[in-house]
PDB file of N, H, CA, C and O in Angstrom:
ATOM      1  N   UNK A   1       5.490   1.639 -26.353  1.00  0.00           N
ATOM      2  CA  UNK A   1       4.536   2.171 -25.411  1.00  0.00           C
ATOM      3  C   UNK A   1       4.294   3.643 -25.772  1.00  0.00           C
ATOM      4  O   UNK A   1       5.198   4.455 -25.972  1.00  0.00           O
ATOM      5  N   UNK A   2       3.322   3.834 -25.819  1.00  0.00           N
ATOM      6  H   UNK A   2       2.588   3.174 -25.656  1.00  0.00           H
ATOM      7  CA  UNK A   2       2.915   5.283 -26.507  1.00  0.00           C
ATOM      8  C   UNK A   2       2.719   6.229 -25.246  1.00  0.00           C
ATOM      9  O   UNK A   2       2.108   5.677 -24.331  1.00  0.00           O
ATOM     10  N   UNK A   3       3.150   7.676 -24.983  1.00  0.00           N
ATOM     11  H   UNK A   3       3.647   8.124 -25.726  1.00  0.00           H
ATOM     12  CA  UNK A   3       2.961   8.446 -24.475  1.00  0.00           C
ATOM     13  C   UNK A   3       2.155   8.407 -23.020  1.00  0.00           C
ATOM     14  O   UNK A   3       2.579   8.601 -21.881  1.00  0.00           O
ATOM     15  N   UNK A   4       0.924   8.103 -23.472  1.00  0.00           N
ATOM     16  H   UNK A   4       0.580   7.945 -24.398  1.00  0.00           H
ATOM     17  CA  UNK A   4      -0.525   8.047 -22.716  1.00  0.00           C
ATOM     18  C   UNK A   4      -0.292   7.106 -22.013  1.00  0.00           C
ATOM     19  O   UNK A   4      -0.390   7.136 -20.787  1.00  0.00           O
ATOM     20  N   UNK A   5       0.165   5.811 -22.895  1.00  0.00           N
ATOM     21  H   UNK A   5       0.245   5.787 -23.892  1.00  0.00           H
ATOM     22  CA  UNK A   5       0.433   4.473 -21.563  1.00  0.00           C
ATOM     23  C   UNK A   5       1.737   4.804 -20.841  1.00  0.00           C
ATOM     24  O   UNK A   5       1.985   4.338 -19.729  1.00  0.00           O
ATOM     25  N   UNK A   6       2.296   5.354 -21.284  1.00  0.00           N
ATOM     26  H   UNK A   6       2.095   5.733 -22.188  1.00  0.00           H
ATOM     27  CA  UNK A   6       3.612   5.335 -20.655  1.00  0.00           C
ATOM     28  C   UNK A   6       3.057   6.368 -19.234  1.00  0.00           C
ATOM     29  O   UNK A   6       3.601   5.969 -18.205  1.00  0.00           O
ATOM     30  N   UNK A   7       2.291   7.344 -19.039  1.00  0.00           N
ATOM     31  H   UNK A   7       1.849   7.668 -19.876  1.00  0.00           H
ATOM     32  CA  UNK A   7       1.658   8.181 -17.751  1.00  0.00           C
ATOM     33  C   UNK A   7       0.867   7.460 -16.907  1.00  0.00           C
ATOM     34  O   UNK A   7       0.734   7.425 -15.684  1.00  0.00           O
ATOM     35  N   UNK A   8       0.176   6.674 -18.189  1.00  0.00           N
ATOM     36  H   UNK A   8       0.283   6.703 -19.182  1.00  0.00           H
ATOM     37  CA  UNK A   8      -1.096   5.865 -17.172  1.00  0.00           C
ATOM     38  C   UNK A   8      -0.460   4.866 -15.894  1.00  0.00           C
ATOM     39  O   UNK A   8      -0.796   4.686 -14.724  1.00  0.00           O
ATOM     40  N   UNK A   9       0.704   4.291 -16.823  1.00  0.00           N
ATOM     41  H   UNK A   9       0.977   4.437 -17.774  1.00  0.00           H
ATOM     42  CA  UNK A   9       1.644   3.403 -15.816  1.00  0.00           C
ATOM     43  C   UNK A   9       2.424   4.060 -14.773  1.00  0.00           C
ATOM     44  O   UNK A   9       2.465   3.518 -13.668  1.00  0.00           O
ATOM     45  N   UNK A  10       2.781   4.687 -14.886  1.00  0.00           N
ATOM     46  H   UNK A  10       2.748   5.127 -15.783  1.00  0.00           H
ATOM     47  CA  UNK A  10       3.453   5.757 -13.954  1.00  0.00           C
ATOM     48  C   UNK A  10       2.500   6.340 -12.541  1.00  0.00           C
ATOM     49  O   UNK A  10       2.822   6.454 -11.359  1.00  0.00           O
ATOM     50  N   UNK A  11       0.866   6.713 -13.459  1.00  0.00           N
ATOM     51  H   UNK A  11       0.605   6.621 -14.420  1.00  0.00           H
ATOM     52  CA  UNK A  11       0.378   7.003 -12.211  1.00  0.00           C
ATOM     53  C   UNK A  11      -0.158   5.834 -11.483  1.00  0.00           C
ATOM     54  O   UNK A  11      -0.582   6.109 -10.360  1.00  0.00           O
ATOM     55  N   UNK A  12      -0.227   4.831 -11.776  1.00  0.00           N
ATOM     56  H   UNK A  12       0.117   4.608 -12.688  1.00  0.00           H
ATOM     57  CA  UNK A  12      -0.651   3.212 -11.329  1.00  0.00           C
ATOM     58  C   UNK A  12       0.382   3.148 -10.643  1.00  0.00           C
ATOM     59  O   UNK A  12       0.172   3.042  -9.434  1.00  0.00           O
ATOM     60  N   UNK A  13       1.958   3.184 -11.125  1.00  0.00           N
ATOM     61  H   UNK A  13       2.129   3.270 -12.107  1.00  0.00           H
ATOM     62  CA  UNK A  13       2.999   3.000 -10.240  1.00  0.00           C
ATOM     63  C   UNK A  13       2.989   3.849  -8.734  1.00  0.00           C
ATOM     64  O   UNK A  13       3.273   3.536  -7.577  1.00  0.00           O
ATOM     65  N   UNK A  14       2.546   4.981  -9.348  1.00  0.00           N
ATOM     66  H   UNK A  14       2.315   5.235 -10.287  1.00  0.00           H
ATOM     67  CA  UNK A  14       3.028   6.025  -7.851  1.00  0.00           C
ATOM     68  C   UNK A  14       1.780   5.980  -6.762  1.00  0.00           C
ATOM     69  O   UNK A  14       2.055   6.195  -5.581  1.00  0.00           O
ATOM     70  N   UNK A  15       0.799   5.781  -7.036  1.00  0.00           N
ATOM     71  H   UNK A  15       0.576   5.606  -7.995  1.00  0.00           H
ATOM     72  CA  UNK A  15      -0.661   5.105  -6.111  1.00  0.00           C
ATOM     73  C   UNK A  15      -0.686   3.989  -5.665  1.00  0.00           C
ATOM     74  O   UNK A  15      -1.649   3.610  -4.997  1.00  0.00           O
ATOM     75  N   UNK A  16       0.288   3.258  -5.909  1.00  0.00           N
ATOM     76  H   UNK A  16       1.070   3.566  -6.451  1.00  0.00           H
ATOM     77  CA  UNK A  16       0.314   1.646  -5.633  1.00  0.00           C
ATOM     78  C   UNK A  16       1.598   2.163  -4.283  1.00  0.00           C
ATOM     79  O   UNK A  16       1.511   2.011  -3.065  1.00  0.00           O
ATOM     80  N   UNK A  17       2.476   2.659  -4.927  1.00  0.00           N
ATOM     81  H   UNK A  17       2.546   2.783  -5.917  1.00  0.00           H
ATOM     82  CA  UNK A  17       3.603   2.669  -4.039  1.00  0.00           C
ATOM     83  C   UNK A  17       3.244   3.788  -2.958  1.00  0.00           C
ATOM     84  O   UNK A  17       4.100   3.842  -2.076  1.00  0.00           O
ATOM     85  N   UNK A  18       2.180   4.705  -2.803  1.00  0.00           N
ATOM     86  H   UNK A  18       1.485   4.660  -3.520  1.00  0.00           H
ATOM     87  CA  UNK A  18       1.864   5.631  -2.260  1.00  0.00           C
ATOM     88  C   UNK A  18       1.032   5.054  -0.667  1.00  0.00           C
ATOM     89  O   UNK A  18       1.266   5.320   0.512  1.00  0.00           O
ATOM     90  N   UNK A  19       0.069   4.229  -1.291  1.00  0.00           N
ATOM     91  H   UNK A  19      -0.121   4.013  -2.248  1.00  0.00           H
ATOM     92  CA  UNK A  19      -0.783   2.906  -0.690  1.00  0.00           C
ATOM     93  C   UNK A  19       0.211   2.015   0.293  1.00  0.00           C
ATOM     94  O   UNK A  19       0.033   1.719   1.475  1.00  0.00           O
ATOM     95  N   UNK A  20       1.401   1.659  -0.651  1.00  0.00           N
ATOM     96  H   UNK A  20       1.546   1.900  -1.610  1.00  0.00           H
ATOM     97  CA  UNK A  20       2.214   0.598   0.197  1.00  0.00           C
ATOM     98  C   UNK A  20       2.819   0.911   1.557  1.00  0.00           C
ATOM     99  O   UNK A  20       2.868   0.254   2.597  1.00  0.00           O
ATOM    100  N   UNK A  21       3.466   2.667   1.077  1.00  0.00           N
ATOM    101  H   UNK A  21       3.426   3.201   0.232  1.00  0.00           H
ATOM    102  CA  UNK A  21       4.075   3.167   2.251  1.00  0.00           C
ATOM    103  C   UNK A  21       3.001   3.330   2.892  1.00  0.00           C
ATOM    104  O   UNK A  21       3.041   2.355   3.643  1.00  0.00           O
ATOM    105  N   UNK A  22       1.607   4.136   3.249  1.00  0.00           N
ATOM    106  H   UNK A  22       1.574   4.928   2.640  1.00  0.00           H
ATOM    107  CA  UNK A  22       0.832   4.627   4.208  1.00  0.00           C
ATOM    108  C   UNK A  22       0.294   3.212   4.892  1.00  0.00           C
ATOM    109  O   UNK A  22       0.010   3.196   6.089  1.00  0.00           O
ATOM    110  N   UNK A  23       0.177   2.105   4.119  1.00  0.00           N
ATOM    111  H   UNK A  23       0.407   2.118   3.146  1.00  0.00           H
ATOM    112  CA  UNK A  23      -0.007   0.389   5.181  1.00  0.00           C
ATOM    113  C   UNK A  23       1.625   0.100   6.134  1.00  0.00           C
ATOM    114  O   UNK A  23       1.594  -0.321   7.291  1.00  0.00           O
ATOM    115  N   UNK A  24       2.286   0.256   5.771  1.00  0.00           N
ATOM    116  H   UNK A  24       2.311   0.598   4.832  1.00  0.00           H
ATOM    117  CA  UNK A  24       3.952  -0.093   6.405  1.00  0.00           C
ATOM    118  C   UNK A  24       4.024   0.893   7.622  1.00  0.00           C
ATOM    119  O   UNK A  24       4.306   0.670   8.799  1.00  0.00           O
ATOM    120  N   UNK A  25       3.629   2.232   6.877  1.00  0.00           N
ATOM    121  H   UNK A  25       3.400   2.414   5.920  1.00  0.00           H
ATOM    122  CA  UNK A  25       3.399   3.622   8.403  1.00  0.00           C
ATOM    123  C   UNK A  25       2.799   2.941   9.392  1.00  0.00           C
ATOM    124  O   UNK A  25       3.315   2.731  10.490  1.00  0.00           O
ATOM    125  N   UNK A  26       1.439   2.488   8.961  1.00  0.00           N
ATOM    126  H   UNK A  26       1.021   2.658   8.069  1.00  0.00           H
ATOM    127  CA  UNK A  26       0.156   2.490   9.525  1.00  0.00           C
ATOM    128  C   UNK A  26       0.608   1.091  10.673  1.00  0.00           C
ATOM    129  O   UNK A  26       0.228   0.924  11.832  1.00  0.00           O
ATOM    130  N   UNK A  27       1.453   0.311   9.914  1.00  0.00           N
ATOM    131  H   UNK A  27       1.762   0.446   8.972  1.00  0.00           H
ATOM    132  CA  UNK A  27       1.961  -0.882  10.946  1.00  0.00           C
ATOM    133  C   UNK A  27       2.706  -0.504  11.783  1.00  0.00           C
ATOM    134  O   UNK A  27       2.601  -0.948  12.927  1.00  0.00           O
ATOM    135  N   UNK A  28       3.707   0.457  11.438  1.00  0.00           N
ATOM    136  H   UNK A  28       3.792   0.817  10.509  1.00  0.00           H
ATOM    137  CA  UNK A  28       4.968   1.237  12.333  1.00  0.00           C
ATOM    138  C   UNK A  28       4.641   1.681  13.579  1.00  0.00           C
ATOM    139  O   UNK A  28       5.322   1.648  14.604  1.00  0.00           O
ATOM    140  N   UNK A  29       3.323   2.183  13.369  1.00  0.00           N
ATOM    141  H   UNK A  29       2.770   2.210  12.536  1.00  0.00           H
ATOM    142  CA  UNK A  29       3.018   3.163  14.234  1.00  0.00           C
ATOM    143  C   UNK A  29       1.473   2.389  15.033  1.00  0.00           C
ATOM    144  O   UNK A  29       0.598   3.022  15.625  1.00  0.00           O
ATOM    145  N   UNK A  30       1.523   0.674  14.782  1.00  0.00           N
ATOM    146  H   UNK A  30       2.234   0.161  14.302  1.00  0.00           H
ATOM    147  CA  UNK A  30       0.664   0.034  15.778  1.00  0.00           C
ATOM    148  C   UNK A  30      -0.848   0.256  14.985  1.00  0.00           C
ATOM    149  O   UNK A  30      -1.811  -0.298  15.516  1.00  0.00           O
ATOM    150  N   UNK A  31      -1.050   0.941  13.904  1.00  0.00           N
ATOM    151  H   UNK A  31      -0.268   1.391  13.473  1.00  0.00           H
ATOM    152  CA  UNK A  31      -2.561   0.992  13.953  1.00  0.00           C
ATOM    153  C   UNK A  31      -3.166   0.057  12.391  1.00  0.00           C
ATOM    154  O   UNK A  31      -4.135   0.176  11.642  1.00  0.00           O
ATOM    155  N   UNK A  32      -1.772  -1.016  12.489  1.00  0.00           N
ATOM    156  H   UNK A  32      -0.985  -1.112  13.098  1.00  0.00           H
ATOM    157  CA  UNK A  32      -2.144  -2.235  11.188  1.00  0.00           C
ATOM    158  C   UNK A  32      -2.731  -1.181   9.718  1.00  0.00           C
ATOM    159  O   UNK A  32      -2.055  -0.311   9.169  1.00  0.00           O
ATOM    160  N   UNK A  33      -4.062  -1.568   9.373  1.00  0.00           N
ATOM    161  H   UNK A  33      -4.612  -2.275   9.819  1.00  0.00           H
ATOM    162  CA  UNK A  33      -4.479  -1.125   8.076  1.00  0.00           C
ATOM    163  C   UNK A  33      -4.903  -2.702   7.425  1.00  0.00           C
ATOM    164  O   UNK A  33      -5.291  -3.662   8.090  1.00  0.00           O
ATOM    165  N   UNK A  34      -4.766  -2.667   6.398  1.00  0.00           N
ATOM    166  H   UNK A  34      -4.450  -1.887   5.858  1.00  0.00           H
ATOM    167  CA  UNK A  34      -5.440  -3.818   5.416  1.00  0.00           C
ATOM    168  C   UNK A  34      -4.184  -5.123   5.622  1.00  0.00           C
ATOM    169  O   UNK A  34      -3.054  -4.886   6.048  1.00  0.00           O
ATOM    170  N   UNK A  35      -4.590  -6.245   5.293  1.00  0.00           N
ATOM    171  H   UNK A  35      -5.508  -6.437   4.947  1.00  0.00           H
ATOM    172  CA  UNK A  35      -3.851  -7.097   5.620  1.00  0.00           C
ATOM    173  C   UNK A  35      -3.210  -7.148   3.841  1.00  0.00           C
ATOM    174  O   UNK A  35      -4.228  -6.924   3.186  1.00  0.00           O
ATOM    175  N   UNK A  36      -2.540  -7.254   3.273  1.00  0.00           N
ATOM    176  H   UNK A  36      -1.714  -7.436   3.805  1.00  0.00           H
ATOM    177  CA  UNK A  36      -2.197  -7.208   1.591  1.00  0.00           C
ATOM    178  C   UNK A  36      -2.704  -8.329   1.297  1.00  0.00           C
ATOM    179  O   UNK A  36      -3.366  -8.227   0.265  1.00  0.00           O
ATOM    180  N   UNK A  37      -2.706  -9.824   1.913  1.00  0.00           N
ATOM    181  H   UNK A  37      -2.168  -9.908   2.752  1.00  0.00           H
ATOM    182  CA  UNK A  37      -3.764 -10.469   0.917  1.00  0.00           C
ATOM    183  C   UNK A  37      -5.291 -10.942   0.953  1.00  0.00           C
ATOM    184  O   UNK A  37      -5.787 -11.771   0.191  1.00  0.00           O
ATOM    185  N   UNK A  38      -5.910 -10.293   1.934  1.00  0.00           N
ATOM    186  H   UNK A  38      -5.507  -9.620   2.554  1.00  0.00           H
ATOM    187  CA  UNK A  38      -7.217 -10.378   2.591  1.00  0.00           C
ATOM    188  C   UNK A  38      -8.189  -9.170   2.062  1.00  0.00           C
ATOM    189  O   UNK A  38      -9.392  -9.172   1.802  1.00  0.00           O
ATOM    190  N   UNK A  39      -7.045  -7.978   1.995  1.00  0.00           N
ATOM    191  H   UNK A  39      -6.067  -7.976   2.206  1.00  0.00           H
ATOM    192  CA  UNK A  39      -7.670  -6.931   2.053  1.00  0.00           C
ATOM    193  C   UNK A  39      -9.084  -6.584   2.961  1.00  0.00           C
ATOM    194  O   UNK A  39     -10.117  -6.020   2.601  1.00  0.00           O
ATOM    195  N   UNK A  40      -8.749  -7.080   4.108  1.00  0.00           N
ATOM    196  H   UNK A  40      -7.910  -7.538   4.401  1.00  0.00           H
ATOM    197  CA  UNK A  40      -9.763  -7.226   5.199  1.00  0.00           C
ATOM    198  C   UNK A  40      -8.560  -6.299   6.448  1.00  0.00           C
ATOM    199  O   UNK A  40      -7.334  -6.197   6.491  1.00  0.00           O
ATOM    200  N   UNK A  41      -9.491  -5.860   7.167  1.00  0.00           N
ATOM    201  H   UNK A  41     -10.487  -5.943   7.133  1.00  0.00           H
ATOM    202  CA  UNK A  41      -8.575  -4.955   8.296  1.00  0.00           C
ATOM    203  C   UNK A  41      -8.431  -5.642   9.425  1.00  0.00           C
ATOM    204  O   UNK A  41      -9.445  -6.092   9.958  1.00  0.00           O
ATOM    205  N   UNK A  42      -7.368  -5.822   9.912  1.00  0.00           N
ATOM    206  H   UNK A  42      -6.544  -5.456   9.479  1.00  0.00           H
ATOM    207  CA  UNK A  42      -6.961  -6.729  10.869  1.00  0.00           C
ATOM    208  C   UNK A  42      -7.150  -6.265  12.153  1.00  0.00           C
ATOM    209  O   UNK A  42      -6.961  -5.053  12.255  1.00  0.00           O
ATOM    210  N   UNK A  43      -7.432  -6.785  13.072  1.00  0.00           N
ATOM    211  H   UNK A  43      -7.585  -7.770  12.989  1.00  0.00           H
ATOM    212  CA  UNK A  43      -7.143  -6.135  14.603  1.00  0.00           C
ATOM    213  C   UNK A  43      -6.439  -5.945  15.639  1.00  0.00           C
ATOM    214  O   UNK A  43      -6.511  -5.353  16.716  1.00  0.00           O
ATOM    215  N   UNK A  44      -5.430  -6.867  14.809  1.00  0.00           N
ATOM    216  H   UNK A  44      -5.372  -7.348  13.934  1.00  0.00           H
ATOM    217  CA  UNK A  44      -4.024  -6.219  15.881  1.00  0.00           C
ATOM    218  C   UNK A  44      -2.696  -6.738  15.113  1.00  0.00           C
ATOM    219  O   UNK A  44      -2.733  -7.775  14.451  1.00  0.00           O
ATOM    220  N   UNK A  45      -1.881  -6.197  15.200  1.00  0.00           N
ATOM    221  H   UNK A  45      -1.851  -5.355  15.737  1.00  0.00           H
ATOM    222  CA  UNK A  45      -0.478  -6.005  14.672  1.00  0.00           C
ATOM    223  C   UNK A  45       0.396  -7.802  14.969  1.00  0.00           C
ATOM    224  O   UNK A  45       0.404  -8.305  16.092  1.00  0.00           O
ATOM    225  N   UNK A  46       0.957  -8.409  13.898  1.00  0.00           N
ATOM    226  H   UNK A  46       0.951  -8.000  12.985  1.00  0.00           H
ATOM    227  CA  UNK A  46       1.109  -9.697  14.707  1.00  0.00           C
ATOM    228  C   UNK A  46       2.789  -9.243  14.537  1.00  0.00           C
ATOM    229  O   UNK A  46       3.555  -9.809  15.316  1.00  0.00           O
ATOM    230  N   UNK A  47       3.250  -8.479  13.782  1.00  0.00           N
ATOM    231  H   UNK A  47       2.627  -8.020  13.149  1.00  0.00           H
ATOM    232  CA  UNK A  47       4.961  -8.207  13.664  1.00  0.00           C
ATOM    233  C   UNK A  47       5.340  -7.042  14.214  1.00  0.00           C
ATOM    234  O   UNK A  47       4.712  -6.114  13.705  1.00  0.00           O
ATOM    235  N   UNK A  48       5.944  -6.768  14.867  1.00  0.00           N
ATOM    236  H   UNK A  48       6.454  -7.522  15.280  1.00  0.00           H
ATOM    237  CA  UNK A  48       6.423  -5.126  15.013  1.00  0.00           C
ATOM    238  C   UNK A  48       7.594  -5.327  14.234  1.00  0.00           C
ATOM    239  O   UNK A  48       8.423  -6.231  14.123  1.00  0.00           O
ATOM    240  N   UNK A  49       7.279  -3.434  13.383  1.00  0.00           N
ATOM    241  H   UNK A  49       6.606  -2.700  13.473  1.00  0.00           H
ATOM    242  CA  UNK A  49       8.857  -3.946  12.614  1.00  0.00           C
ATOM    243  C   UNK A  49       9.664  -2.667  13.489  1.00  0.00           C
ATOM    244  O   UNK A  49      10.877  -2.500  13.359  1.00  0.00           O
TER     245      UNK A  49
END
């Protein structure tokens, strides 16, 4: 893996995982966000975690 891919993946990694936490917040705190396999916005929370 050369240099360049080795960043490109990294910043794919840290935007993906950046995304994941602010949907998990966004459930925490009652105000849902995207459903992960719909990617449609839901209207109400069906788990409290």
């Amino acid at each position: 893996m050369t240099k360049r891919l080795s960043g490109i993946h990294a910043a794919w990694h840290f935007w993906y995982a950046v995304g994941f936490g602010v949907e998990s917040g966004l459930r925490k705190l009652g105000l849902c966000g995207t459903h992960p396999l719909t990617q449609r916005y839901t209207n109400a929370c069906r788990r409290k975690y």
